[in-house]
C-alpha positions in Angstrom: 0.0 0.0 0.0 2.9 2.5 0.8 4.5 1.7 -2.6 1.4 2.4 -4.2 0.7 5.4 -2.7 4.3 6.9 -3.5 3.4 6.1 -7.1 0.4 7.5 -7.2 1.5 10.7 -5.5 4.2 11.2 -7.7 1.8 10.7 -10.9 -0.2 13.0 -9.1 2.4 15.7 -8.5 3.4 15.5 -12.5 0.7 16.5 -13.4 0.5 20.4 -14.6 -2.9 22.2 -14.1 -3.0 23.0 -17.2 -3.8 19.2 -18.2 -6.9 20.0 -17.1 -8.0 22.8 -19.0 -11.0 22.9 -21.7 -11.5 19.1 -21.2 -7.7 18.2 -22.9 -7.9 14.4 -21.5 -10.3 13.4 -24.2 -9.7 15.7 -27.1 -8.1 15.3 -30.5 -4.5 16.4 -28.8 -4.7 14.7 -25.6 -1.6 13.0 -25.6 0.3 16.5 -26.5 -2.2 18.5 -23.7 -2.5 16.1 -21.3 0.0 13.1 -20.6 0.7 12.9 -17.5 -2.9 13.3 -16.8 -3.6 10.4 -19.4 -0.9 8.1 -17.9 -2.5 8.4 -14.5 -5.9 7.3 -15.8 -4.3 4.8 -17.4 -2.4 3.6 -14.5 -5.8 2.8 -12.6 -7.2 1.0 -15.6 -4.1 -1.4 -15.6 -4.0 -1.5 -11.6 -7.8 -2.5 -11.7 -7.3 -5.1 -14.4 -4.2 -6.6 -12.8 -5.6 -6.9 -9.2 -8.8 -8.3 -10.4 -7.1 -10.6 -13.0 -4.9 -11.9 -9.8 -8.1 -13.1 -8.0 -9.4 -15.3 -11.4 -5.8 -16.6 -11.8 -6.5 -18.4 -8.6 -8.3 -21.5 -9.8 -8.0 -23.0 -6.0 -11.0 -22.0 -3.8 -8.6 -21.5 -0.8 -6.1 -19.4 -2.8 -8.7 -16.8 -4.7 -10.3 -16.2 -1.1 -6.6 -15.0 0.1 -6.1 -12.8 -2.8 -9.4 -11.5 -2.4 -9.2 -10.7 1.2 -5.6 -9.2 0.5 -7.1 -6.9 -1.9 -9.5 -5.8 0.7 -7.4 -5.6 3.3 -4.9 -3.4 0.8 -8.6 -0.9 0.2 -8.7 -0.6 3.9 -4.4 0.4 4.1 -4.7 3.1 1.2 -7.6 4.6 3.4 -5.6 4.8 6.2 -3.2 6.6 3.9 -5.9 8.7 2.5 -4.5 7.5 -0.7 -8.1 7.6 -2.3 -7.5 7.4 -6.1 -6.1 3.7 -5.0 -9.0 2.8 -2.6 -10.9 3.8 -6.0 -9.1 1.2 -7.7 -10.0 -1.5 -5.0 -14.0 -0.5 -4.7 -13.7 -0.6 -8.9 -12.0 -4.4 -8.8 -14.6 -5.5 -6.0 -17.1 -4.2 -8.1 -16.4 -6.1 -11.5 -19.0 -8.3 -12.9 -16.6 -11.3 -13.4 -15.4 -10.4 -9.3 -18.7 -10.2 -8.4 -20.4 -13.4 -9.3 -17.8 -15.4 -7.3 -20.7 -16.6 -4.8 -18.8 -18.9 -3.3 -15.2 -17.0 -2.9 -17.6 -14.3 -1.1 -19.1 -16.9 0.7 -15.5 -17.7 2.3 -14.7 -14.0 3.7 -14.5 -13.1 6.8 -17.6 -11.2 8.3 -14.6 -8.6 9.1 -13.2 -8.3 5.9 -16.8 -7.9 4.0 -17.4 -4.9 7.1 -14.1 -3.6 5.8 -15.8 -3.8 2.1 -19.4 -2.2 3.1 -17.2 0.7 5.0 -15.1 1.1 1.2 -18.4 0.9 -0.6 -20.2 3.0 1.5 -17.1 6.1 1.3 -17.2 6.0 -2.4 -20.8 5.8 -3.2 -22.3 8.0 -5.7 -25.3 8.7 -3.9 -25.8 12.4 -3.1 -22.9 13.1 -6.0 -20.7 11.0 -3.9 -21.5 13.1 -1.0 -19.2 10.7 1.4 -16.0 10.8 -0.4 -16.7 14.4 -1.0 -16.8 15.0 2.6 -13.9 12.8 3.7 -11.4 14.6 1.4 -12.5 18.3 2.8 -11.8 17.3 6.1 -8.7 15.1 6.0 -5.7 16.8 6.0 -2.4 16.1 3.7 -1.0 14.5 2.7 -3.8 13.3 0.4 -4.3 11.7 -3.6 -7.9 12.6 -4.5 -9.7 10.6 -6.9 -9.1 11.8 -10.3 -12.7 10.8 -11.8 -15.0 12.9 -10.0 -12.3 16.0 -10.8 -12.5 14.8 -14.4 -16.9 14.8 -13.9 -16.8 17.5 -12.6 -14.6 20.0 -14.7 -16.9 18.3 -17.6 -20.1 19.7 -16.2 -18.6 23.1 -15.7 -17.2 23.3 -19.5 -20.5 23.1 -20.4 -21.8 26.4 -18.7 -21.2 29.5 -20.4 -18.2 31.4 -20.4 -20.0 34.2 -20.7 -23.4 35.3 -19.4 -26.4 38.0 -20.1 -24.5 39.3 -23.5 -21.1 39.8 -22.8 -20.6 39.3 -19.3 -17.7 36.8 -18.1 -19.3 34.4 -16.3 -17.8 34.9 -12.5 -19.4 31.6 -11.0 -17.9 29.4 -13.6 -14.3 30.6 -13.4 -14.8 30.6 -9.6 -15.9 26.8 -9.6 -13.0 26.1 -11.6 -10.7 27.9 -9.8 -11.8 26.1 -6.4 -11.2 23.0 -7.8 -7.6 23.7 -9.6 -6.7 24.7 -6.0 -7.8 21.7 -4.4 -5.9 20.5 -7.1 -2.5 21.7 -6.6 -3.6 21.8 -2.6 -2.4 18.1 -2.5 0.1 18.5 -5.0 2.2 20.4 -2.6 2.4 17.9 0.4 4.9 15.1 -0.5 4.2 11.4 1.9 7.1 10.6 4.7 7.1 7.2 3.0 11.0 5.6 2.4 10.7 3.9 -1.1 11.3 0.6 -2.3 12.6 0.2 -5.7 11.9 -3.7 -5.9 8.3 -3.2 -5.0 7.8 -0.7 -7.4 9.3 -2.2 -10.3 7.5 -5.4 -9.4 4.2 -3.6 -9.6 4.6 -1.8 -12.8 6.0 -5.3 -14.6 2.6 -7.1 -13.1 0.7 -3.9 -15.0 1.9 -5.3 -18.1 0.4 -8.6 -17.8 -3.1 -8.7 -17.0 -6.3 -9.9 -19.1 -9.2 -7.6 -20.6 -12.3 -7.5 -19.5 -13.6 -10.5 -21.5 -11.2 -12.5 -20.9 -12.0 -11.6 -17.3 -15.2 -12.7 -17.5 -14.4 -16.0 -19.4 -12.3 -17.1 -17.0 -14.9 -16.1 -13.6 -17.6 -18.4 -15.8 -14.9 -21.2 -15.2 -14.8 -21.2 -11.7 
């Protein structure tokens, strides 16, 4: 969880404000405008693949239960760290269809472990515009990696308000929403972890990145077990 969270936090500290500007993620030129943003949405698409393609790997009852609870275990670590773009990753894995239907692997967690689960589901749900999460990052203090994906929302809602507003007025309440949320932004940008690194760790996680199956395949393989 530590490694993770120092990789995250240094994806999250590359990235310029400017990447964020005029929705530059998914236009024509996002890979000139917005790379570092790009590799760190990228980064929780292969993280969520991998972790969830570890527990299907698992063809042994016994064996996909530990993996499973590990995972778990690892959601309820990042919290702690208030590393939330990686419990993101964990809720998304837990989440899966092909995760999901493994009645049985459920059926072996512990009743603690699932509590730890409910508690996960129950910070990132998108009830009341994820009204939870939204809360737990105003009052936590840094060091702190926010969840890219309800930035991402939400800088897309306010592009599509007006720039400008009764003829030719500038439209003050956009650029102020904006501008809140850039700060917020940069806010955790500023305040590096205490965390000692381990080289090892982290190159072992970025090689298991490269390996992992696609979402059909993931399914396939849960209608196996």
């Amino acid at each position: 969880a530590r490694q993770m969270t120092l990789i995250e936090s240094e994806n999250l500290m590359r990235i310029n404000l400017r990447e964020y500007d005029h929705k530059s993620w998914c236009c024509v030129r996002k890979d000139f405008l917005a790379p570092n943003l790009l590799e760190v949405i990228d980064r929780f698409n292969r993280m969520s693949y991998w972790m969830a393609s570890e527990i299907l790997k698992q063809h042994d009852l016994v064996a996909r239960s530990k993996v499973l609870s590990r995972i778990i275990k690892l959601g309820k670590c990042l919290k702690e760290l208030n590393n939330m773009q990686g419990v993101m990753i964990v809720n998304t894995v837990l989440s899966m269809s092909p995760i999901h239907r493994l009645t049985h692997t459920w059926k072996s967690i512990s009743h603690k472990k699932l509590l730890i689960y409910r508690d996960i589901e129950c910070l990132l749900s998108s009830a009341q515009n994820f009204k939870n999460y939204r809360d737990f990052v105003r009052n936590a203090s840094p060091p702190l990696i926010p969840f890219q994906g309800i930035y991402l929302t939400d800088l897309t809602f306010m592009e599509e308000l007006p720039d400008l507003v009764e003829g030719k007025m500038i439209n003050f309440h956009k650029m102020r929403m904006v501008g809140d949320l850039l700060h917020e932004i940069y806010k955790f940008q500023t305040v590096k972890y205490s965390l000692s690194k381990s080289q090892p760790i982290q190159e072992y996680l970025y090689l298991k990145c490269n390996h992992i199956l696609d979402e059909s395949q993931l399914y396939m393989l849960s209608k196996t077990i």
